[in-house]
Structures are given as structure tokens and as C-alpha cells.
Wavefront OBJ file of the C-alpha trace (Angstrom):
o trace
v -18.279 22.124 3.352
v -21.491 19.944 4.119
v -20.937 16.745 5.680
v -21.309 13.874 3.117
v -24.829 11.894 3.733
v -24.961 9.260 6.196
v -24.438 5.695 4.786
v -27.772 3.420 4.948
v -27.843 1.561 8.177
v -26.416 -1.964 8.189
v -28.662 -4.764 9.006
v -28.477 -5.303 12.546
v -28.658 -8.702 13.259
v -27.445 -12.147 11.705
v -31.152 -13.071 10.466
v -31.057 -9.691 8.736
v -27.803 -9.976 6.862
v -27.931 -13.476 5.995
v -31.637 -12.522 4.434
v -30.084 -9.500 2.361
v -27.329 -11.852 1.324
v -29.799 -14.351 0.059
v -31.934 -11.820 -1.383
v -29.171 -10.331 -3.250
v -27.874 -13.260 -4.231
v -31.347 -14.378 -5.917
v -32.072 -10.911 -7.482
v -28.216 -11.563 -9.343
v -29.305 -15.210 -10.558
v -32.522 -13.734 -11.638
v -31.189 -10.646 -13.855
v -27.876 -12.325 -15.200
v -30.669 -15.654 -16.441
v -33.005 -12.850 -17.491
v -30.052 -11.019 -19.558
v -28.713 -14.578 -20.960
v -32.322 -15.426 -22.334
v -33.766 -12.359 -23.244
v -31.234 -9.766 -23.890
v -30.609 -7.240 -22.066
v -33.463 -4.644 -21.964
v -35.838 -5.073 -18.744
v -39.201 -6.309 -19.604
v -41.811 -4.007 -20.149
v -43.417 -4.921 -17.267
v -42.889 -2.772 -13.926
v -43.064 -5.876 -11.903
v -43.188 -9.797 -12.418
v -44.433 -11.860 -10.313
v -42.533 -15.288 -9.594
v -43.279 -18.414 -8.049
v -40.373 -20.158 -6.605
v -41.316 -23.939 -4.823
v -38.757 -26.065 -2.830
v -38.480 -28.792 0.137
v -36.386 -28.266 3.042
v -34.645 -31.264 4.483
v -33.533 -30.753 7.984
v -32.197 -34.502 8.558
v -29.964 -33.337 5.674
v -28.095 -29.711 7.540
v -31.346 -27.941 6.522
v -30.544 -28.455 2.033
v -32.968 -27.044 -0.014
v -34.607 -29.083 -2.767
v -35.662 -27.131 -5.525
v -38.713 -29.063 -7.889
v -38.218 -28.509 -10.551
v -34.696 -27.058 -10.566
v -34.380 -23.385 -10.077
v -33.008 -22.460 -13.475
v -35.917 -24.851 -15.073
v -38.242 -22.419 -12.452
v -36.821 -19.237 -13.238
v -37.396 -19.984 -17.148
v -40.988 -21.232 -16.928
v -41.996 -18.115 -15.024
v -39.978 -15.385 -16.809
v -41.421 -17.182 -20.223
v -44.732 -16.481 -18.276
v -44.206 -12.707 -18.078
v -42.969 -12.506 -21.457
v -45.635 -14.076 -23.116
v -48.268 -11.790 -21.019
v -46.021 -8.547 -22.742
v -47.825 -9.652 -26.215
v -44.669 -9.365 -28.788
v -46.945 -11.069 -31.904
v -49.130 -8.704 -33.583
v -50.269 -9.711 -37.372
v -48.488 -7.524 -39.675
v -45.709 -6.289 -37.980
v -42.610 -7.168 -37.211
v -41.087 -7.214 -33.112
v -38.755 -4.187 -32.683
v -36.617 -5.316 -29.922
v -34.575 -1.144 -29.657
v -38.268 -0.316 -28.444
v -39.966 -3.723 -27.308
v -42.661 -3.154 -28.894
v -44.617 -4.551 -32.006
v -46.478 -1.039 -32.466
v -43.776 1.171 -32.753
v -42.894 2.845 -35.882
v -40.150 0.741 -37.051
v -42.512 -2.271 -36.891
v -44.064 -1.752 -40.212
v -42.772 -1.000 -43.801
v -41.855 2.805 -44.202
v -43.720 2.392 -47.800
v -45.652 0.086 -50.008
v -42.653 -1.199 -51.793
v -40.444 -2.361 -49.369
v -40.101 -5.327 -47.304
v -38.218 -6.575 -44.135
v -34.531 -6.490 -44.481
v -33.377 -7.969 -41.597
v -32.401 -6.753 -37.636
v -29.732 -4.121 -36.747
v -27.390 -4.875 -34.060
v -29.552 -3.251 -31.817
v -32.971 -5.043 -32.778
v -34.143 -2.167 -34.708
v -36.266 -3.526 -37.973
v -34.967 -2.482 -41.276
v -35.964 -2.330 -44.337
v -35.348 -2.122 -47.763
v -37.347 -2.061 -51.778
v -38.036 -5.459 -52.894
v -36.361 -4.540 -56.242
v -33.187 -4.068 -54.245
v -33.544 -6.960 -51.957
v -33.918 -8.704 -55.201
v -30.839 -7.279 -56.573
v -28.860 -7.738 -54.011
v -29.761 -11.773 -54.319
v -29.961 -12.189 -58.080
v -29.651 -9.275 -60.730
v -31.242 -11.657 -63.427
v -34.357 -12.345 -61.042
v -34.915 -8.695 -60.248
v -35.266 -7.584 -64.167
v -38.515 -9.840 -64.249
v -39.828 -7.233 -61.877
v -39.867 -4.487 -64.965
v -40.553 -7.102 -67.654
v -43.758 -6.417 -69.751
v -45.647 -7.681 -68.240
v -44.436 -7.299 -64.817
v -43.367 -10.832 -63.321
v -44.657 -11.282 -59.205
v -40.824 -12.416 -57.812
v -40.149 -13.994 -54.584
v -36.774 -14.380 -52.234
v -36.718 -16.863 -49.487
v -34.570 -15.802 -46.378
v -34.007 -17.579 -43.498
v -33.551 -16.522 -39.700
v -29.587 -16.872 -39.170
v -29.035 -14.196 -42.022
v -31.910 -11.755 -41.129
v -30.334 -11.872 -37.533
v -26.633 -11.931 -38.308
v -25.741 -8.647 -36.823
v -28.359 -8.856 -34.342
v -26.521 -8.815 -30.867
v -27.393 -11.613 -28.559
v -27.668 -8.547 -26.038
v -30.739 -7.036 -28.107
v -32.870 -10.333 -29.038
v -30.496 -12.381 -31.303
v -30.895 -15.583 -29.617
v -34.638 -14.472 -28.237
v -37.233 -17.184 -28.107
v -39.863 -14.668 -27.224
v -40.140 -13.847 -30.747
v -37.840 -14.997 -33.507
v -37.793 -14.673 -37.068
v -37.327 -18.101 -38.501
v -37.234 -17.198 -41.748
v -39.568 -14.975 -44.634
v -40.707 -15.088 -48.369
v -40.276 -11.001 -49.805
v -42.563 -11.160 -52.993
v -44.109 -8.620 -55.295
v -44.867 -6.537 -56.835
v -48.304 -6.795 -56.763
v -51.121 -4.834 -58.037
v -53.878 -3.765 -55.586
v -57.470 -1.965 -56.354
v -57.093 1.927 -56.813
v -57.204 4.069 -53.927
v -59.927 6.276 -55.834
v -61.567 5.998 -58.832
v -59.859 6.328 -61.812
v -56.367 6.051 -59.944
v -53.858 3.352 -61.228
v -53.720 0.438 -59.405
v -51.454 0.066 -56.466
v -48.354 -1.389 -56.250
v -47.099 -3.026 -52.982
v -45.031 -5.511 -51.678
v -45.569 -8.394 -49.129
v -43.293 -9.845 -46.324
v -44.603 -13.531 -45.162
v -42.632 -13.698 -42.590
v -42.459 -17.756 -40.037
v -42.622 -16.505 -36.389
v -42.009 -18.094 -33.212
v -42.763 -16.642 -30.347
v -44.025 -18.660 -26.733
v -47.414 -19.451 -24.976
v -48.224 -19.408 -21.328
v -45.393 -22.699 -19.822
v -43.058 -22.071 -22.569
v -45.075 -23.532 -25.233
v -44.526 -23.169 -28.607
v -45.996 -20.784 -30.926
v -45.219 -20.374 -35.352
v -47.364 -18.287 -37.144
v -47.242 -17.273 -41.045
v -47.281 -13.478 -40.827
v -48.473 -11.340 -43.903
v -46.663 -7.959 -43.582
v -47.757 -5.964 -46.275
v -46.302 -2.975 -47.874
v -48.654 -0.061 -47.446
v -51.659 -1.969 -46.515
v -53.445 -2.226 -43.145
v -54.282 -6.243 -42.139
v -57.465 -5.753 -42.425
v -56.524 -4.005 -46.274
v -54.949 -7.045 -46.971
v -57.380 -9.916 -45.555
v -60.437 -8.215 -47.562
v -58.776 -8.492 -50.600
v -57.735 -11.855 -50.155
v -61.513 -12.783 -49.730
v -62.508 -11.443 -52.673
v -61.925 -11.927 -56.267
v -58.346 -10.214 -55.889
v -55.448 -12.891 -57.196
v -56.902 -15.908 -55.829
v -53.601 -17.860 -56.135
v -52.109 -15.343 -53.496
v -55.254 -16.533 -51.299
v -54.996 -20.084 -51.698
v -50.422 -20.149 -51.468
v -50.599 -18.221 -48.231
v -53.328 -20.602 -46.988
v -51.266 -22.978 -47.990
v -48.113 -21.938 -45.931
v -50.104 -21.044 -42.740
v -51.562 -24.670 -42.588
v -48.018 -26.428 -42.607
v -46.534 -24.072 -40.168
v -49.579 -25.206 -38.039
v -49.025 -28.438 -38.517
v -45.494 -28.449 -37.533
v -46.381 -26.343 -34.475
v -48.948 -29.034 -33.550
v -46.130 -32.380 -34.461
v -43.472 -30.324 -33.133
v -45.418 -29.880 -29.416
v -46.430 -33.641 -29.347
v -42.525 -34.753 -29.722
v -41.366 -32.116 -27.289
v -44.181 -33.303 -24.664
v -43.154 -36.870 -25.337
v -39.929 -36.196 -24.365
v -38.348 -36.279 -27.766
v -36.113 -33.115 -28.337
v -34.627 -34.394 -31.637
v -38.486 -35.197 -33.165
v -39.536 -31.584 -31.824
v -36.198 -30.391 -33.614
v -36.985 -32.547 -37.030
v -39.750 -30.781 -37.228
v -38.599 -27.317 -36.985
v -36.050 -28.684 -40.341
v -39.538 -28.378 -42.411
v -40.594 -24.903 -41.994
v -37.668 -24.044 -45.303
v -39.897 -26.114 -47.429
v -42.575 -24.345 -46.035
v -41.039 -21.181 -47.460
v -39.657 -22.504 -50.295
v -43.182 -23.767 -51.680
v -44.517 -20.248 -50.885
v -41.905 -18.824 -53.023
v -42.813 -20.858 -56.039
v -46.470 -20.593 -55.158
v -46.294 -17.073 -55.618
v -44.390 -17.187 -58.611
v -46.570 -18.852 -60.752
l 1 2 3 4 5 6 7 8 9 10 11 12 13 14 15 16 17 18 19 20 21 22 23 24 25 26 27 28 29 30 31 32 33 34 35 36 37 38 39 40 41 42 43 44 45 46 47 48 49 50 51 52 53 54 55 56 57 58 59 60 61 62 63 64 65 66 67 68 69 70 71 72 73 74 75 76 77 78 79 80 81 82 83 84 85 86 87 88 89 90 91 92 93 94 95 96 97 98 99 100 101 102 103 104 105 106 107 108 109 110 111 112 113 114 115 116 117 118 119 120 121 122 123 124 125 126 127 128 129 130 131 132 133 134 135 136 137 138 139 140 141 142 143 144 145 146 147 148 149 150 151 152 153 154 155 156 157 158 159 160 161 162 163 164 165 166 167 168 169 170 171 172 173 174 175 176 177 178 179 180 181 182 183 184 185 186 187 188 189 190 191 192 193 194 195 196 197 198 199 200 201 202 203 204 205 206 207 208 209 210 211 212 213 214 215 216 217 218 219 220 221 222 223 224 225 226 227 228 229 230 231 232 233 234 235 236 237 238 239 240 241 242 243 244 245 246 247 248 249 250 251 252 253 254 255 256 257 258 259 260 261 262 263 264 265 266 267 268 269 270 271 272 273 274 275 276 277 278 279 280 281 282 283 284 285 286 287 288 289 290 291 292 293 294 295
């Protein structure tokens, strides 16, 4: 029988241990904080770089000062490396099973559907407007086969697109969260050739939040649309194409920017419960899309 492999060597001095001790110690803090705040999927990233800064007071049996505070440290810089990772991209939706916004569960499966909500694993799902409709109000979703057709809207908000999200798989994920989405539709598009009928898609405008460089604040209005490229759907809201769509999404993306840009002032003055006020809006954001839409 071979002889079982030798066990590593020990460190073999008292600087060596106590700096393995340490070292482990800080690599535990850093993964169980990491976990906590981001779920627990590694980042992306091979490696992340961190900048730790503290004061050593001898006079004082050698304590360590950390400035700021480690944990306030730890989440600054692991915000950092998150942010670099690039989780936004127009038109999609963050899966969090893949980490990645350019996977293929980041995007509707067809032009009729829009974004039902998170699995417990982060994967995106989704589901046909008429049925999220349904599911919501039976009366509102006949006005989708009326003659003529009727454009309806839902308004959803984060806690019940996330509710069997696990915490372990981006629930409570700052990096990117859904904080909450109009589904609307059906609307009719240009042919794809000539003499084809007009296309019929749906759109998810979906209120982001996802963080900057420091752990700043980000909300975007994102258009998802239902079997339409961005660049599909931006060129025919510059043309002639439904200007009310044009002018409500417009609309919607200016007051999320605007309580992005009240919400950051509060939070840099120091006051957490204005930042917080602010964030109460972004429903009648939503809400005004809805009706906006449904004109």
C-alpha cells in the first residue's frame, strides 16, 4: 500500500504562524462580508485588488486603528470590484445563476413576453404579457384582444419580482436590483419585410439600481423589449413610430434621474432618511408610466 502524502510543512517560527493566523483570519472576514452582501457566487473577477489603511499605536500594546472601519473598508472596495464587473447593460436584465447581463436568459425568449420575475437561484424568467396580465386582472387582459387592440400596462415592484429570490443568489444585491417595472403592450412595430403584417411585441421598462465607483448610486429606466435589439427600439422611437411611447418613457427616465441626483445630495449630506424619501418616489414614477402608456 503507498504511503499516504506527506502533510504540508508547518510554519516554523512564531512570526510565521501568527502571520498565517492573521491571514486566515482576514481571508474569513473577507468571504463571509463578501457572501452577506453579494450572495454567494465569487465575483467574476480572478482577483481583486484591496486597499486596507490603518494606524498602529504602540503607546496603546501595539492596537490597530482602522480609518475608516474595516467593514466600512471592505464594502467600499468590494463595491469597487463589482462595479468594474459591468452588471447594467440597456436591454437586458442581470442573470445572477450566470453573472452575467449577456447570457441567454438575460433577454426575452420572444417578442411577446416580458420579465416575470427571479427564480430562487437568480435565473430571469419570463412569461406572455397576456398572461402576466391575467394573472393580475382577467378584465384588464381582454382589452388586449379588443377591436381595436387596447396597449395595457402592469406595474410591479421589486419585493414581488424577487420574492423567491434567495438572499444567497442576489436577493438582497445592491450591485444590481430590480426596483420595480411597467410590462406593457402589445404594440405594433414596422414589418420585418415588405408586405409583412406589422409586428407585435412587448416592452419591459424595468427601474434599476445598480452602484458607481465608492458605492455611489446608480437608477436607470431600462427599455427591454420583446424581440427587438436596443438599437431596434431607439430608432423607432426617433421616428414617427407612436410618439406618445417616445415622449412617456422620456418622461420616466428624467424622474428616475432626478431622484438619483436628490437622492445622492441627501445621502452625501449625511441624511439617510432624505436619501430614503426619495427612493419612496420611484412607484409614482412607474405608476405615471403605466397610465402614460395607456392612453
Amino acid at each position: 500500500m503507498p504511503e499516504p502524502p506527506p502533510a504540508p510543512a508547518a510554519p516554523d517560527s512564531r512570526a510565521a504562524r501568527r502571520e498565517a493566523a492573521a491571514r486566515d483570519a482576514l481571508r474569513t472576514l473577507i468571504r463571509d462580508f463578501y457572501q452577506h452582501r453579494f450572495g454567494a457566487e465569487p465575483p467574476a473577477a480572478p482577483e481583486l485588488d484591496l486597499d486596507l489603511r490603518f494606524r498602529v499605536r504602540p503607546g496603546a500594546n501595539w492596537e490597530l486603528e482602522f480609518t475608516p472601519p474595516l467593514i466600512d473598508q471592505l464594502e467600499t472596495g468590494l463595491e469597487d470590484a463589482q462595479a468594474l464587473c459591468g452588471v447594467f447593460r440597456r436591454g437586458y436584465v442581470f442573470c445572477f445563476r450566470c453573472r452575467s447581463s449577456a447570457c441567454a436568459h438575460a433577454s426575452p425568449p420572444d417578442a411577446l413576453s416580458v420579465f416575470k420575475g427571479y427564480s430562487s437561484t437568480g435565473l430571469p424568467e419570463w412569461w406572455e404579457l397576456g398572461q402576466a396580465l391575467v394573472d393580475a386582472s382577467p378584465e384588464r387582459a381582454e382589452r388586449l384582444y379588443a377591436d381595436p387592440p387596447a396597449i395595457v400596462a402592469r406595474v410591479q415592484f421589486g419585493h414581488a419580482l424577487k420574492e423567491r429570490q434567495l438572499t444567497a443568489f442576489g436577493r438582497a444585491s445592491k450591485t444590481y436590483a430590480v426596483l420595480g417595472q411597467v410590462a406593457a403592450g402589445y404594440f405594433l412595430g414596422p414589418p420585418v419585410a415588405p408586405g409583412a403584417a406589422p409586428r407585435r411585441f412587448a416592452v419591459t421598462f424595468q427601474i434599476v439600481e445598480t452602484r458607481a465607483a465608492r458605492g455611489r448610486l446608480q437608477l436607470a429606466l431600462n427599455p427591454i423589449p420583446g424581440g427587438l435589439t436596443v438599437a431596434e427600439w431607439d430608432e423607432l422611437l426617433a421616428g414617427p413610430w407612436r410618439p406618445f411611447v417616445g415622449r412617456a418613457a422620456a418622461a420616466a427616465a428624467a424622474g428616475v434621474e432626478d431622484i438619483e441626483r436628490l437622492s445622492r445630495a441627501a445621502r452625501a449630506a449625511g441624511d439617510l432618511e432624505g436619501a430614503r424619501a426619495q427612493l419612496r418616489r420611484l412607484p409614482q414614477v412607474l405608476g405615471r408610466l403605466a397610465r402614460a402608456l395607456e392612453q
